[in-house]
SEVEX-443781 format. One record per atom (N, C-alpha, C): residue in three letters; x, y, z. Coordinates in nm, 3 decimals. Layout:
NODE, ALA, X, Y, Z
...
//
This chain:
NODE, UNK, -0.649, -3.550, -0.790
NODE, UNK, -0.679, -3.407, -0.793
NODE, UNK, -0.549, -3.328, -0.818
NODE, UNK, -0.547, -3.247, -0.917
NODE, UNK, -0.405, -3.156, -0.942
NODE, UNK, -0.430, -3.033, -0.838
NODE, UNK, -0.295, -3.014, -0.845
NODE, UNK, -0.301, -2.920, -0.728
NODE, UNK, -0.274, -2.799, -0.766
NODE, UNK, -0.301, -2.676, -0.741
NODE, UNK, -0.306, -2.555, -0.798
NODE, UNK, -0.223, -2.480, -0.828
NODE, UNK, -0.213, -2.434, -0.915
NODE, UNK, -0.113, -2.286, -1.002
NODE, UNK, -0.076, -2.237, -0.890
NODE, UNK, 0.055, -2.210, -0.898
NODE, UNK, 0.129, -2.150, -0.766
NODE, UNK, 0.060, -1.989, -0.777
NODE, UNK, 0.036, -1.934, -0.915
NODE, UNK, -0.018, -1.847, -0.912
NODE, UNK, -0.123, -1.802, -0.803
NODE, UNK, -0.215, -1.873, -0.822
NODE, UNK, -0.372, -1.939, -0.738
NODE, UNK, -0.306, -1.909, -0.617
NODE, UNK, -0.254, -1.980, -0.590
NODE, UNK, -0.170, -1.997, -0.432
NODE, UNK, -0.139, -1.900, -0.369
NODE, UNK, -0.066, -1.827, -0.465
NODE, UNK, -0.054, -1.635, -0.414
NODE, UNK, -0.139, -1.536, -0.414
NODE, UNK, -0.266, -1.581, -0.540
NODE, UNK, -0.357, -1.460, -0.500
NODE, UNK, -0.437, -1.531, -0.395
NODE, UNK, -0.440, -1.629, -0.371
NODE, UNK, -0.566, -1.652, -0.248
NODE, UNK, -0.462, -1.635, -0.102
NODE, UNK, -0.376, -1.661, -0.081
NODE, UNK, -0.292, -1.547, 0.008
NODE, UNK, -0.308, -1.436, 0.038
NODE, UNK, -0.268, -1.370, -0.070
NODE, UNK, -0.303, -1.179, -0.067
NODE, UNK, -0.410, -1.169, -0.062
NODE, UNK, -0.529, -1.211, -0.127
NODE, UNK, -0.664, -1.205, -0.133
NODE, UNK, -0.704, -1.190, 0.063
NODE, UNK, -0.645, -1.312, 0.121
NODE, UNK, -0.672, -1.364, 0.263
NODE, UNK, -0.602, -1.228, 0.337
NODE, UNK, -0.475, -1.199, 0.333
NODE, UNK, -0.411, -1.140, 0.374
NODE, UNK, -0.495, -0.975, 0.343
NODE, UNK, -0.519, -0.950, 0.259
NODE, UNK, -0.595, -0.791, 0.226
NODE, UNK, -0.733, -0.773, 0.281
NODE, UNK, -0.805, -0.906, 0.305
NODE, UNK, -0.919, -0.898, 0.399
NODE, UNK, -0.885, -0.878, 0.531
NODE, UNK, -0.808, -0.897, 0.558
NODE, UNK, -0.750, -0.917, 0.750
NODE, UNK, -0.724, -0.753, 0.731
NODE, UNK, -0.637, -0.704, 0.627
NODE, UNK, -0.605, -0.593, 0.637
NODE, UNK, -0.730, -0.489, 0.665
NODE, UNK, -0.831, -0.508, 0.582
NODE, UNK, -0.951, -0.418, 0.578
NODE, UNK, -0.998, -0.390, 0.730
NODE, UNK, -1.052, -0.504, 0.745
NODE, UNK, -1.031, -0.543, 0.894
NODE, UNK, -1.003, -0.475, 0.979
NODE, UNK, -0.870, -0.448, 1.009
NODE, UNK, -0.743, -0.392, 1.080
NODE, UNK, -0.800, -0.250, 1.048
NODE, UNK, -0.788, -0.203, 0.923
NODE, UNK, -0.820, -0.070, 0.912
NODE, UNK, -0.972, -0.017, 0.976
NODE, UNK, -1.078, -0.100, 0.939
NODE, UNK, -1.191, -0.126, 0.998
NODE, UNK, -1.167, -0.077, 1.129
NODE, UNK, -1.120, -0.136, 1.196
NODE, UNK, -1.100, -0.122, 1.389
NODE, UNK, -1.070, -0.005, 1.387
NODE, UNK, -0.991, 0.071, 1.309
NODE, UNK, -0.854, 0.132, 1.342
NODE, UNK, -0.951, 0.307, 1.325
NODE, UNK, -1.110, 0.317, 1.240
NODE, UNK, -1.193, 0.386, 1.234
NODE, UNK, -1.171, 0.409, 1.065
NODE, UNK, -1.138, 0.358, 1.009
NODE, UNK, -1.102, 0.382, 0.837
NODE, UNK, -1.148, 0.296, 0.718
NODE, UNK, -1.306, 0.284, 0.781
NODE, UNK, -1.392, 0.223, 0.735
NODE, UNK, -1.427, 0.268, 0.582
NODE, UNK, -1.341, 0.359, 0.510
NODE, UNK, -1.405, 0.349, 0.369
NODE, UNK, -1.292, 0.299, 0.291
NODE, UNK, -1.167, 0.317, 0.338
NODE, UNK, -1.063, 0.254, 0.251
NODE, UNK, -1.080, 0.141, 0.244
NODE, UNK, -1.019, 0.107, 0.097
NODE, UNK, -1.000, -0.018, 0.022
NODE, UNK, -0.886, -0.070, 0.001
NODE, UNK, -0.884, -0.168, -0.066
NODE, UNK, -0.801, -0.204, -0.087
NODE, UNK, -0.771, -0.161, -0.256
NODE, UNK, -0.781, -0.099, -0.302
NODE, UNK, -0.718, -0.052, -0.447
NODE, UNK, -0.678, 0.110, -0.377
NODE, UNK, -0.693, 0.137, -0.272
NODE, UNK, -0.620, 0.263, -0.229
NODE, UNK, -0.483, 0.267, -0.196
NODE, UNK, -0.443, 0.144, -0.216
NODE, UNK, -0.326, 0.107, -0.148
NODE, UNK, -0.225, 0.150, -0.274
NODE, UNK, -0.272, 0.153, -0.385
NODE, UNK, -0.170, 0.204, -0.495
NODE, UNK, -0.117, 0.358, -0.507
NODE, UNK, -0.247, 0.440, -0.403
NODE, UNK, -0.202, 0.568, -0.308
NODE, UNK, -0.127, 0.524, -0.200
NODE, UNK, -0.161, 0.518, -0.130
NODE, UNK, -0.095, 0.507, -0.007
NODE, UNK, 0.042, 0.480, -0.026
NODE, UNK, 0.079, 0.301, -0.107
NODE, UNK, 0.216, 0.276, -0.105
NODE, UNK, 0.307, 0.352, -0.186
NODE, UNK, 0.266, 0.441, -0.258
NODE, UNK, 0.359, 0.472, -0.381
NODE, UNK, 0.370, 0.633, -0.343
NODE, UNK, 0.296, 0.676, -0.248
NODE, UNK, 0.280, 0.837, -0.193
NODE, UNK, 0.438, 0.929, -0.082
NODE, UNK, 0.465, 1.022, -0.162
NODE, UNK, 0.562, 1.045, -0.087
NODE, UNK, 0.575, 1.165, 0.031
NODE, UNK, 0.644, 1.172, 0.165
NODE, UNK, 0.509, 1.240, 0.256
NODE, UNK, 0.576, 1.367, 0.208
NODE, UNK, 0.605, 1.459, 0.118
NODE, UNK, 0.674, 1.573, 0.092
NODE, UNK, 0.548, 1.575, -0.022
NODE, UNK, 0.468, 1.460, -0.066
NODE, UNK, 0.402, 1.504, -0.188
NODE, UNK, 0.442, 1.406, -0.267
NODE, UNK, 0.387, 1.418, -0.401
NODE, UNK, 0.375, 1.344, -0.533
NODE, UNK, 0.311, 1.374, -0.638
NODE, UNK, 0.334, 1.409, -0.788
NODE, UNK, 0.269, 1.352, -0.869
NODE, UNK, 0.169, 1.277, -0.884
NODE, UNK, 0.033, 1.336, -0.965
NODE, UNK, -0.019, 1.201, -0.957
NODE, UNK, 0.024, 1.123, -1.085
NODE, UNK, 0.111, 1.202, -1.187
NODE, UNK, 0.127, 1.092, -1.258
NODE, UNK, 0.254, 1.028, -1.215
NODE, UNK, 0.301, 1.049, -1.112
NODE, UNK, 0.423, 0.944, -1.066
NODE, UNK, 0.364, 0.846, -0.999
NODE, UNK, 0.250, 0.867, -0.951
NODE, UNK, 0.169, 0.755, -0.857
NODE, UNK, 0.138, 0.690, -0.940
NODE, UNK, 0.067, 0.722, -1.069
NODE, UNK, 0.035, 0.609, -1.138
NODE, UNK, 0.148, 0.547, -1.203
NODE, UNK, 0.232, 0.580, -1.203
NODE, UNK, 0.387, 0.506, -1.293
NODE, UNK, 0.427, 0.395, -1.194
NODE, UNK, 0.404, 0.454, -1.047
NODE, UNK, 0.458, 0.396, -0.957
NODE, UNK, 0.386, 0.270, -0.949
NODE, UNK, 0.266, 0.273, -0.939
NODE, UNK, 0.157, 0.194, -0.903
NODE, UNK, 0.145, 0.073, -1.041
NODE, UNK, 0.186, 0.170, -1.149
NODE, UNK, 0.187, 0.082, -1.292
NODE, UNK, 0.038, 0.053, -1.338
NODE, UNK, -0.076, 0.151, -1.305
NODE, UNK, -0.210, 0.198, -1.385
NODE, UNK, -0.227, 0.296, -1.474
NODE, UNK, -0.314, 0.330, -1.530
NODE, UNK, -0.327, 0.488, -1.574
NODE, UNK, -0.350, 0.576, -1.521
NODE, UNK, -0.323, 0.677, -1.577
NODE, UNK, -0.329, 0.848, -1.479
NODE, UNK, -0.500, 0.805, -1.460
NODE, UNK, -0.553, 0.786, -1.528
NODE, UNK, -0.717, 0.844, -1.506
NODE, UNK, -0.764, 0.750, -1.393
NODE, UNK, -0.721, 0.614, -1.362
NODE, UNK, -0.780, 0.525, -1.286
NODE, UNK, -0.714, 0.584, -1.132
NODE, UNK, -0.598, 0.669, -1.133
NODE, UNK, -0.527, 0.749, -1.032
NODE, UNK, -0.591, 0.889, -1.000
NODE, UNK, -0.603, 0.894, -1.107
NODE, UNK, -0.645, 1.028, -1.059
NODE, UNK, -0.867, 1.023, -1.015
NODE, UNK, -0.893, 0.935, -1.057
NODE, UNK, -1.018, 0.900, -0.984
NODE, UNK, -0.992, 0.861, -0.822
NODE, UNK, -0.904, 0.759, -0.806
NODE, UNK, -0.915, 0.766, -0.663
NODE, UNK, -0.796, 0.845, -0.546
NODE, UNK, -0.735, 0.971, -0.632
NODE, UNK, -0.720, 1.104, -0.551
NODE, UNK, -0.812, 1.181, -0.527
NODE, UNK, -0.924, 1.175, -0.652
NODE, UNK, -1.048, 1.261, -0.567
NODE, UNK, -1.118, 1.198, -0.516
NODE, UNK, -1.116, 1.044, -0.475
NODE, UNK, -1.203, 1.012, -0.389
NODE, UNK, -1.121, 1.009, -0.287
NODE, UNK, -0.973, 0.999, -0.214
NODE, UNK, -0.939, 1.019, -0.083
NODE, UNK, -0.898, 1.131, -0.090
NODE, UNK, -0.919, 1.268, -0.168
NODE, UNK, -0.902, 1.350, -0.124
NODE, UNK, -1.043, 1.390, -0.026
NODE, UNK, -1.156, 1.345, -0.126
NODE, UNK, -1.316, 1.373, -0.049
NODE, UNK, -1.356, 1.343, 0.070
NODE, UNK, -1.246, 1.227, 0.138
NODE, UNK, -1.222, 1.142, 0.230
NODE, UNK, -1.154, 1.226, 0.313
NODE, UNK, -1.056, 1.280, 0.280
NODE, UNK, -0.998, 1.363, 0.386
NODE, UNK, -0.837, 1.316, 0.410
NODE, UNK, -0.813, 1.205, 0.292
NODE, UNK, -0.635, 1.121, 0.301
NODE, UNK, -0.570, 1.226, 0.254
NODE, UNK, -0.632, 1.265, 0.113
NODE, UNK, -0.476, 1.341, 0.042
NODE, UNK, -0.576, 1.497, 0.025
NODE, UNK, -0.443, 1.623, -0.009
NODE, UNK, -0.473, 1.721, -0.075
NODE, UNK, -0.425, 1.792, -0.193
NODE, UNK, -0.456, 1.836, -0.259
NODE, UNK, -0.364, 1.892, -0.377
NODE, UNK, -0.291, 2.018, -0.336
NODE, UNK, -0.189, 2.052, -0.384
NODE, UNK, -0.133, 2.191, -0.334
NODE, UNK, -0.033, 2.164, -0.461
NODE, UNK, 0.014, 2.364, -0.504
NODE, UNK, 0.059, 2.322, -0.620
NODE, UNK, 0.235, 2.309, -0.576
NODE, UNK, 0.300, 2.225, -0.679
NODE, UNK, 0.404, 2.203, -0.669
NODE, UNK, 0.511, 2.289, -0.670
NODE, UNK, 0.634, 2.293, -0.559
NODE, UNK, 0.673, 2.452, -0.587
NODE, UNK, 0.786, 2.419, -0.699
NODE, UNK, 0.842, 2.292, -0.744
NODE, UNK, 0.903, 2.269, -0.883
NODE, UNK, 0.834, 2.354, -1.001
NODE, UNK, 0.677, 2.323, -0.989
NODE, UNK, 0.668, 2.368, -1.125
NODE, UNK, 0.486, 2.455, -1.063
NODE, UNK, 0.468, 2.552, -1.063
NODE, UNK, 0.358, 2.589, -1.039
NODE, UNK, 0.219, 2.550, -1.094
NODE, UNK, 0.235, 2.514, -1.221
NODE, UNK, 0.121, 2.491, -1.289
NODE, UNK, 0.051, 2.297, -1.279
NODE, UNK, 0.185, 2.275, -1.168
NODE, UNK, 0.171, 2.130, -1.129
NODE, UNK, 0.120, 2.095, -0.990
NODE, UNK, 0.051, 1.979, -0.987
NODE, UNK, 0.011, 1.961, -0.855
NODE, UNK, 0.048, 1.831, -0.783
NODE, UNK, 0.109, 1.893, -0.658
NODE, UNK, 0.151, 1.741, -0.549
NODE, UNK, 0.007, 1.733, -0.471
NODE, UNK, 0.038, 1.541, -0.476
NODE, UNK, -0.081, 1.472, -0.394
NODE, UNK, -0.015, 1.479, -0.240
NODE, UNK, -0.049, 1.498, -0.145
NODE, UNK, 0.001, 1.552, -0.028
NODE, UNK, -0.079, 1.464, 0.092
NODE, UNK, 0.025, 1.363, 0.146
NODE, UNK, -0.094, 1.293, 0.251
NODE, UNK, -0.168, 1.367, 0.339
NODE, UNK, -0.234, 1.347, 0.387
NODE, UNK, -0.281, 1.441, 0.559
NODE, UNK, -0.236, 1.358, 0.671
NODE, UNK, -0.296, 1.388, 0.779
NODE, UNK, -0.226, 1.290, 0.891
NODE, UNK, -0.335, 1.190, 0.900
NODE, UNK, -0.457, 1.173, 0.845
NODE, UNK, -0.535, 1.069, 0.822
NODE, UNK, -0.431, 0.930, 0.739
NODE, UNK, -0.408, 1.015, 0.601
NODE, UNK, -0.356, 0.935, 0.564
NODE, UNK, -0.222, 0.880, 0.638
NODE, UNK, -0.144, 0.944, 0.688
NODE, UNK, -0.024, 0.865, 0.790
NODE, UNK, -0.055, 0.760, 0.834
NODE, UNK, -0.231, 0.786, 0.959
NODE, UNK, -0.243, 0.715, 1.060
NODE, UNK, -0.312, 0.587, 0.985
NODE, UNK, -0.323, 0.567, 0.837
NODE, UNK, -0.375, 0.463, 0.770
NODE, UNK, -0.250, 0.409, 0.744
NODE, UNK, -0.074, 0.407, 0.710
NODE, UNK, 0.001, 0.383, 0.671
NODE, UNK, 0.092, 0.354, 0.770
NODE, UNK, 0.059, 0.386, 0.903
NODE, UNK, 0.121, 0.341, 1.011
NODE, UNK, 0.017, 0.192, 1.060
NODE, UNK, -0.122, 0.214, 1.004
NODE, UNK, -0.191, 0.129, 1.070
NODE, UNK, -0.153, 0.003, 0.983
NODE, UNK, -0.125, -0.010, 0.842
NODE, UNK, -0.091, -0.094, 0.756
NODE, UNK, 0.054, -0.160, 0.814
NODE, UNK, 0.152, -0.032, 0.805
NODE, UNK, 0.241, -0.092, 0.866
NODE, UNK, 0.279, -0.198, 1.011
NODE, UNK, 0.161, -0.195, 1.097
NODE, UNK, 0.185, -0.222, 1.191
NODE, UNK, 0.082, -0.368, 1.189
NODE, UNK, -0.016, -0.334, 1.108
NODE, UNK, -0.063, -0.463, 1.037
NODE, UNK, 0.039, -0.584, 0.970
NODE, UNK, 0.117, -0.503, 0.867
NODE, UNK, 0.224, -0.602, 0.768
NODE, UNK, 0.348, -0.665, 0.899
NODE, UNK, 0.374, -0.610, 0.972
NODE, UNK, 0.497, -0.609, 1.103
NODE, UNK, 0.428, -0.752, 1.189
NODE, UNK, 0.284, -0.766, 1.216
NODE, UNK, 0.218, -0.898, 1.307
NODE, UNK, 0.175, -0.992, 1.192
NODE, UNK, 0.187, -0.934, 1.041
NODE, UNK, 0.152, -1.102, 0.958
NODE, UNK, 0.306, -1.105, 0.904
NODE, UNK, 0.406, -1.060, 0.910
NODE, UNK, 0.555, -1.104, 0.885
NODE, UNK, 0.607, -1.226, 0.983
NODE, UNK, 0.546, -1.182, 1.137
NODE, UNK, 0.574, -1.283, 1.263
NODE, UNK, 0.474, -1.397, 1.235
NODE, UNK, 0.335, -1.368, 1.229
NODE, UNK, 0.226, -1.476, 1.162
NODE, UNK, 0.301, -1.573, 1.067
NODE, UNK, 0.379, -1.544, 0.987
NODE, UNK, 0.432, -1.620, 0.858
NODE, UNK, 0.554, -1.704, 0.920
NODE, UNK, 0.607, -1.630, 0.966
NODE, UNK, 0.726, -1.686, 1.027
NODE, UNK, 0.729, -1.750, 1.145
NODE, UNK, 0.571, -1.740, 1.229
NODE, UNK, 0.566, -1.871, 1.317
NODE, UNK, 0.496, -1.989, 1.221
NODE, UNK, 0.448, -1.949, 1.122
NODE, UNK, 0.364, -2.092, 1.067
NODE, UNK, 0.471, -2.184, 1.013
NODE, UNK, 0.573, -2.097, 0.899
NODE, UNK, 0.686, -2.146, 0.856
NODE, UNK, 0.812, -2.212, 0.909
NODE, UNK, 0.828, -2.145, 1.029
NODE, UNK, 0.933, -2.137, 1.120
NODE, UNK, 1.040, -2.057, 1.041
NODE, UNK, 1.197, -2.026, 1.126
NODE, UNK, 1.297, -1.937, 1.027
NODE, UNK, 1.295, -1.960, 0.910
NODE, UNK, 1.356, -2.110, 0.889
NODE, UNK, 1.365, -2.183, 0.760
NODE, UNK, 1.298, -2.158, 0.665
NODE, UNK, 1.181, -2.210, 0.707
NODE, UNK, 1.064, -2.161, 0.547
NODE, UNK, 1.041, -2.056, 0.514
NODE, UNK, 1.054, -1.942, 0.631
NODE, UNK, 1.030, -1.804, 0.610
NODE, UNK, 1.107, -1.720, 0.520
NODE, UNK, 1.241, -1.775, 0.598
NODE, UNK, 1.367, -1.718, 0.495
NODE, UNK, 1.346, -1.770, 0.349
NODE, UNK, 1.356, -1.896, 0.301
NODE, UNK, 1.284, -1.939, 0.174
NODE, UNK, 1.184, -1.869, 0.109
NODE, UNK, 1.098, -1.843, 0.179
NODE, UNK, 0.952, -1.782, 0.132
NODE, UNK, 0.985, -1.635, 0.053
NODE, UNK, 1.055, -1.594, 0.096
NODE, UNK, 1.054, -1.430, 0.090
NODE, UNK, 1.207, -1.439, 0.012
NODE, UNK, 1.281, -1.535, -0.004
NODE, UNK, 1.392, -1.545, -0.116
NODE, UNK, 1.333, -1.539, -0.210
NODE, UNK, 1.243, -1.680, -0.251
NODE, UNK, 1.186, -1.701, -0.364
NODE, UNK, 1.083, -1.593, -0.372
NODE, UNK, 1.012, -1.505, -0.352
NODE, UNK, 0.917, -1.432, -0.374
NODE, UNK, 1.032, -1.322, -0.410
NODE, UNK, 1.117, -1.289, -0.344
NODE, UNK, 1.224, -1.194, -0.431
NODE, UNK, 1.242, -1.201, -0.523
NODE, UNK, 1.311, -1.338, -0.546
NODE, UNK, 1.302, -1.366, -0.687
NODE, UNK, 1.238, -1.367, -0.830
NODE, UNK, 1.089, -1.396, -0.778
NODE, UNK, 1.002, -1.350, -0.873
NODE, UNK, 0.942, -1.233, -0.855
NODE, UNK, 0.979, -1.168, -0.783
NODE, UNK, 0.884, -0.993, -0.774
NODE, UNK, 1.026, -0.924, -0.868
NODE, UNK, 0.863, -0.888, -0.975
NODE, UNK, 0.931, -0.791, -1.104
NODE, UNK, 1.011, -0.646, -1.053
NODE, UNK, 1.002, -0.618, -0.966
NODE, UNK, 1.048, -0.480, -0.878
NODE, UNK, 1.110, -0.519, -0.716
NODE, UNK, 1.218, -0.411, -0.703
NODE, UNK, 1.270, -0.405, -0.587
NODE, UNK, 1.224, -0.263, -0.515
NODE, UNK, 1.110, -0.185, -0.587
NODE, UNK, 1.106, -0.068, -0.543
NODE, UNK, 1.062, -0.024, -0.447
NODE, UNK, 1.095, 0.033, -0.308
NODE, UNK, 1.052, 0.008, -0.204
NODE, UNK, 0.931, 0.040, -0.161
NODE, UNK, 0.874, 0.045, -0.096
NODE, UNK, 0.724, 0.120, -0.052
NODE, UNK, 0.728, 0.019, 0.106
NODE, UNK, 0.620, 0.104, 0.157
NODE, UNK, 0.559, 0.242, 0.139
NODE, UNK, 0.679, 0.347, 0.183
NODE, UNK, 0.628, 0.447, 0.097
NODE, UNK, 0.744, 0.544, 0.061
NODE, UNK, 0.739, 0.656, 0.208
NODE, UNK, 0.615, 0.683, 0.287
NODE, UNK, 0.657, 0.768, 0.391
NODE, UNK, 0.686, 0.696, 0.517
NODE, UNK, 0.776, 0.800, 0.604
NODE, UNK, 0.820, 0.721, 0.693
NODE, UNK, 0.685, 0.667, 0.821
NODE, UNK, 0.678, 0.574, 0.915
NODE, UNK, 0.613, 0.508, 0.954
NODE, UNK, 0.663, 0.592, 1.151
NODE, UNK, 0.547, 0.590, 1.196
NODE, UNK, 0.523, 0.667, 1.318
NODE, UNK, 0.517, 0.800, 1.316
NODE, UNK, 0.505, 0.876, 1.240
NODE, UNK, 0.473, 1.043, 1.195
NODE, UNK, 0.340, 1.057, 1.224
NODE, UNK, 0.246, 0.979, 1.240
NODE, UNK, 0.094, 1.007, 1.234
NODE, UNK, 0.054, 1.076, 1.404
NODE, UNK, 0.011, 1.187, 1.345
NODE, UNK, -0.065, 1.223, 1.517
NODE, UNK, -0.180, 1.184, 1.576
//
């Protein structure tokens, strides 16, 4: 039996790993977010954003971005307000919903970092996350607002 595309290997990881997340959010009362919201959430800055920086950020199109700003805006995550750079522009603006979803992620990603690193032990862990450096096309950080702001 050959054994699988390391590729394979990583999306059924994240795949595993983004269900636990739902999950988490699930408990947490944030039962409609998804997981393709996360290209809001991580790329959102808490002063505001562009939505076409979100989508640059995120690396989709404006239109597939700007569909799901009006669906977490309808939700109650983000709002539009116009930008005071340029008036005729509009920042995506978290609410404190959205915080308390980005603190809840965060605090999610913080117990599967320790999860990884008891399965691995130091050794493998440190390895793990070298080599995944290595191949992650970007160093760009996210999530971009700061973490414990949520009321």
């Amino acid at each position: 039996m050959e054994l699988p595309y390391t590729q394979s290997l990583l999306l059924h990881a994240y795949q595993a790993s983004a269900r636990s997340l739902v999950g988490a959010l699930r408990e947490a009362g944030h039962e409609r977010i998804k997981p393709k919201y996360g290209a809001v959430f991580a790329n959102i800055d808490a002063a505001g954003t562009r939505a076409s920086l979100l989508a640059e950020r995120a690396g989709i199109g404006k239109p597939a971005m700007g569909e799901m700003v009006d669906e977490l805006e309808r939700m109650g995550y983000v709002r539009r307000i116009p930008d005071p750079a340029d008036r005729r522009a509009k920042l995506v603006l978290p609410t404190d919903a959205a915080k308390a979803v980005t603190d809840t992620v965060h605090r999610f990603n913080q117990a599967l970092e320790a999860e990884y690193r008891g399965k691995l032990g130091d050794k493998g862990y440190e390895a793990l996350r070298a080599a995944l450096l290595e191949l992650a096309p970007s160093r760009d950080p996210q999530p971009r607002m700061p973490q414990g702001d949520a009321d």
